[in-house]
N, C-alpha and C positions, 0 to 999 in steps of 0.2 A: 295629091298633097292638100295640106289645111292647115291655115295659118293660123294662126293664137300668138297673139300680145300679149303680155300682162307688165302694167307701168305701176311701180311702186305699188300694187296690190296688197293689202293687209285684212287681216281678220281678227279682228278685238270684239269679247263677249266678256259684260260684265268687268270692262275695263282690263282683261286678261291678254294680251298678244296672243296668238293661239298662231299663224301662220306668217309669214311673213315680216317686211315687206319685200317682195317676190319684183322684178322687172326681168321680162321673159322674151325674146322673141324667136320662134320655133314656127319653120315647116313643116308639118309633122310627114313622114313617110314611114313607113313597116310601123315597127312595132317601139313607141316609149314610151320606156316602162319606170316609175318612180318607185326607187328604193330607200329603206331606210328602217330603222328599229321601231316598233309599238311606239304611238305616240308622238312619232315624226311629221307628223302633217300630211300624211299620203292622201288619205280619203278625203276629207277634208281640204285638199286641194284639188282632186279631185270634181268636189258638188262646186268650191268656186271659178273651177274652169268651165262647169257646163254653165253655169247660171242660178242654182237650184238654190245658192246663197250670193248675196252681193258682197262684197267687198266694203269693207268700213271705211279704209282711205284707199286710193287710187281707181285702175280701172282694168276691166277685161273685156279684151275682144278678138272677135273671130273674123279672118277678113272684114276690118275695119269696124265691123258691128258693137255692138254693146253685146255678150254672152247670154245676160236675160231676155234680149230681144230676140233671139234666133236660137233657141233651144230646138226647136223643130227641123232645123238641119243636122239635129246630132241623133246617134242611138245611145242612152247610159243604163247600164247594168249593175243595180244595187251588187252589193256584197250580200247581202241576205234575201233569197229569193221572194220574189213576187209572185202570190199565188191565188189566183180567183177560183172560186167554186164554180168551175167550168171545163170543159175537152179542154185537151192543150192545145187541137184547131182554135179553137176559143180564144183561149188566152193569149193568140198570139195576132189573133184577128181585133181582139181589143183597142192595139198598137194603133189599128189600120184607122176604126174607126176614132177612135181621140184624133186622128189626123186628119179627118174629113173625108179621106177615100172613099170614093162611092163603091158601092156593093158591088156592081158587076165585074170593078177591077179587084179587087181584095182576094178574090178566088188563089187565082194564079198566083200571086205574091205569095199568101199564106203557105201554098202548097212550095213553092219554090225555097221558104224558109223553114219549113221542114226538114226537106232534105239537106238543106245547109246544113243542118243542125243533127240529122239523122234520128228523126225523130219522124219519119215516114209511118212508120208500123207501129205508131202510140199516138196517132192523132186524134183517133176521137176518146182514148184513155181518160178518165176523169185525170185531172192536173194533181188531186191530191195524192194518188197511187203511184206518183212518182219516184222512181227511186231521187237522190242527191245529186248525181254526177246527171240525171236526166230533167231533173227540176232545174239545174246552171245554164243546160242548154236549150230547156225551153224561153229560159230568159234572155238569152243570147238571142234565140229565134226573133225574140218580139223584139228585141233592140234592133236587129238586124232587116225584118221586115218593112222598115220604111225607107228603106236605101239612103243611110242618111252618109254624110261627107265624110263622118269621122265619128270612131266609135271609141267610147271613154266606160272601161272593165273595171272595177272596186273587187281584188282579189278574186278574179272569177274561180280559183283552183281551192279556194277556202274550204279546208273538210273535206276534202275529194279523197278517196283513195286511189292509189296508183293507176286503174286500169281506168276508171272515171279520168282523172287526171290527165292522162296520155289522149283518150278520146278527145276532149277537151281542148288540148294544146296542140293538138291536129287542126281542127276547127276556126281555131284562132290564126295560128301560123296561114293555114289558106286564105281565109278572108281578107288578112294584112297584105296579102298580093294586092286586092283594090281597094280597099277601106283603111286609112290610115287609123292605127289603136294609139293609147292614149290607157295604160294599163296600172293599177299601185297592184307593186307585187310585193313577195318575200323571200321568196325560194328562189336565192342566186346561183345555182345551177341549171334550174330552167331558165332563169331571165338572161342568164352569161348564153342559152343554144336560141331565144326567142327573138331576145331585142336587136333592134338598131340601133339605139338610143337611150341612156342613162339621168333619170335626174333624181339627183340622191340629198335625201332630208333629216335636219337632226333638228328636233327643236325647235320646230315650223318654219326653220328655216333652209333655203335652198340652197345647198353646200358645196354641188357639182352638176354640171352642166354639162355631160361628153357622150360621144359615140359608144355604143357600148365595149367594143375591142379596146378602147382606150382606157374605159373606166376599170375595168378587169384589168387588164395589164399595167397601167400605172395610173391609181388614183390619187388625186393631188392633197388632197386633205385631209389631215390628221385623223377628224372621224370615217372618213370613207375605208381608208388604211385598216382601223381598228375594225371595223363594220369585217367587212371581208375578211379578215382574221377570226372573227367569231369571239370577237372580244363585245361584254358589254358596253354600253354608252347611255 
């Protein structure tokens, strides 16, 4: 488990409310996943739960921390891949070293996040020859390679096609056995067989707060209601 606060959190750019204000408190375990329509504050909650933005008013933290203090206990996975002119050993050993790992331990890691990721038999492939659903999961690999507490996905299924897609939600679904995710998703038929956990957003704000069994079977709020209907918002 991994705990995350968040006490009257807000995000104003240019004088704009854009998320918030969010007060949160969540163990995370398996898989929560935030849902909601383009626009909802997913991502964007997201970067302010890892630290990669501050917060305008209030505060975030991870086991009692400050978020931009201890980025280094987390793995986060853009939504648009990250891709260095290098093997996908490379790029995944990149991870290792931005974290100080010294060389002689880095071996074993990289290779052990490969196979996570299955991506054994394209390791010294140049990273740009990658197909889509194999560029997601080299990024997974490098988020995954620092063994961190808790891992935070920005649509890892974005653009995938089906058979990419299923590989993918294999990968994720195992890891969630011991690395608690922290996921913005879209596709509520994977998140209805993925999640443990729902938190659902309209207008940067956070509208639902339930188990996922609960949030599927009886959602409390008007836009949640419409959301799963397939109605716009």
């Amino acid at each position: 488990m991994s705990d995350l606060a968040l006490a009257q959190a807000e995000v104003i750019i240019g004088g704009e409310p854009l998320l918030g204000p969010i007060t949160l408190d969540l163990a995370l375990n398996g898989i929560t996943a935030t849902l909601g329509p383009n626009g909802a504050g997913k991502s964007l909650f997201l970067a302010l739960c890892h630290g990669t933005i501050s917060p305008t008013n209030g505060t975030v933290q991870w086991s009692g921390e400050p978020a931009d203090q201890n980025r280094a206990t987390r793995g986060y996975m853009l939504q648009t891949p990250v891709v260095l002119r290098r093997t996908v050993q490379a790029n995944i050993d990149f991870a290792l070293q931005s974290h100080g790992v010294a060389r002689a331990d880095r071996a074993v890691k990289v290779a052990t996040a490969l196979e996570r990721a299955r991506l054994t038999d394209r390791a010294n492939a140049p990273a740009a020859t990658l197909s889509g659903g194999e560029l997601r999961r080299m990024n997974l690999a490098r988020a995954l390679v620092t063994d961190p507490n808790v891992l935070l996905l920005d649509e890892p299924f974005a653009g995938l096609d089906p058979a990419a897609s299923a590989a993918m939600e294999a990968i994720i679904t195992d890891v969630a056995k011991t690395t608690p995710i922290l996921m913005a998703h879209h596709d509520l038929v994977q998140t209805r067989r993925m999640a443990t956990r729902v938190l659902f957003f309209t207008n940067g704000q956070l509208r639902e707060n339930a188990l996922a069994k609960d949030f599927f079977s009886n959602a409390k709020s008007d836009d949640a209601v419409q959301f799963l209907q397939g109605q716009l918002l």
